[in-house]
C-alpha positions as CSV (number, residue, x, y, z in Angstrom):
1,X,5.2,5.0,38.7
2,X,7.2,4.1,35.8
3,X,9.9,6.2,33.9
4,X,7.5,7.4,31.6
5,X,8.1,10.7,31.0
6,X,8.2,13.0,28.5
7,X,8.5,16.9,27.3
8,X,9.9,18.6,30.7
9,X,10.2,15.9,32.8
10,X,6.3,15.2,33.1
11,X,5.4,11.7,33.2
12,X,2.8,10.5,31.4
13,X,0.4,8.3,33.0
14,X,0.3,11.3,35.2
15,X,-0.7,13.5,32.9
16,X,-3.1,11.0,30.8
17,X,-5.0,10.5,34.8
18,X,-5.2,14.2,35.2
19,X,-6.9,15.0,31.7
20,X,-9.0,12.0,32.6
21,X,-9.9,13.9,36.2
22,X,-10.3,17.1,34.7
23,X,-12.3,16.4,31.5
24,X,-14.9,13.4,32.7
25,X,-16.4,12.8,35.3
26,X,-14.4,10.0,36.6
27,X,-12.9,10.4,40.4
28,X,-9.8,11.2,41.2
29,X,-8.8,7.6,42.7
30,X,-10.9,6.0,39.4
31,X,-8.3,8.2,37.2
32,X,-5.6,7.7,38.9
33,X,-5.7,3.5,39.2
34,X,-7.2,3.8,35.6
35,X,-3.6,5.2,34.2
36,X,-1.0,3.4,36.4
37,X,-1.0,6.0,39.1
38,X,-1.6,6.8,42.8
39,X,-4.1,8.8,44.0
40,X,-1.2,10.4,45.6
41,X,0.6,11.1,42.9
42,X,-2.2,12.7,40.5
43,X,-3.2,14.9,43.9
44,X,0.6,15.8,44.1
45,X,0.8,16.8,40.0
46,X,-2.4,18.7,40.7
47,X,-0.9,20.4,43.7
48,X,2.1,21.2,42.1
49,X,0.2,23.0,39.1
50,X,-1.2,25.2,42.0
51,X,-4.7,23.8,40.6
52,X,-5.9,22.1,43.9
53,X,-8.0,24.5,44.5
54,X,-9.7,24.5,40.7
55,X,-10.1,21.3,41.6
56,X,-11.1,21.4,45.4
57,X,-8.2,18.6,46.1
58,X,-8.0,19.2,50.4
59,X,-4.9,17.3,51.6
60,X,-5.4,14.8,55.0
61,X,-4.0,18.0,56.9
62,X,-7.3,20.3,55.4
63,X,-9.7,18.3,56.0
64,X,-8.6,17.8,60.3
65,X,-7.9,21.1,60.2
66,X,-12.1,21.5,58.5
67,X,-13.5,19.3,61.2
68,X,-11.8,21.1,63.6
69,X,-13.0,24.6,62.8
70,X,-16.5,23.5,62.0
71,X,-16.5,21.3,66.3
72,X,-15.7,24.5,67.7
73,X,-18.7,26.1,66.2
């Protein structure tokens, strides 16, 4: 990630790949490599907005933790 950032310290190819997310209907990993980004850092700037689960973003952790629950059933 480059120093790109602007108004309150947001950077904005993270930014640019989150409206991208948010307003199309482009994937996470498809906005994120689109704008110069990782994956993991659009699912951080998401996470850090408290929007992850707007968005339905499940960290690594989650989704064990899913397929754990849902085995013992």
């Amino acid at each position: 990630m480059g120093d790109n950032r602007v108004g309150d310290g947001v950077d904005e190819d993270v930014a640019t790949a989150f409206g991208t997310f948010a307003l199309t209907d482009t994937s996470l990993h498809e906005a994120a490599r689109a704008n110069g980004v990782t994956r993991w850092e659009l699912e951080d700037a998401i996470e850090e907005a408290g929007l992850s689960e707007t968005f339905d973003i499940e960290r690594e952790g989650d989704v064990r933790e899913t397929i754990d629950e849902l085995l013992d059933d």
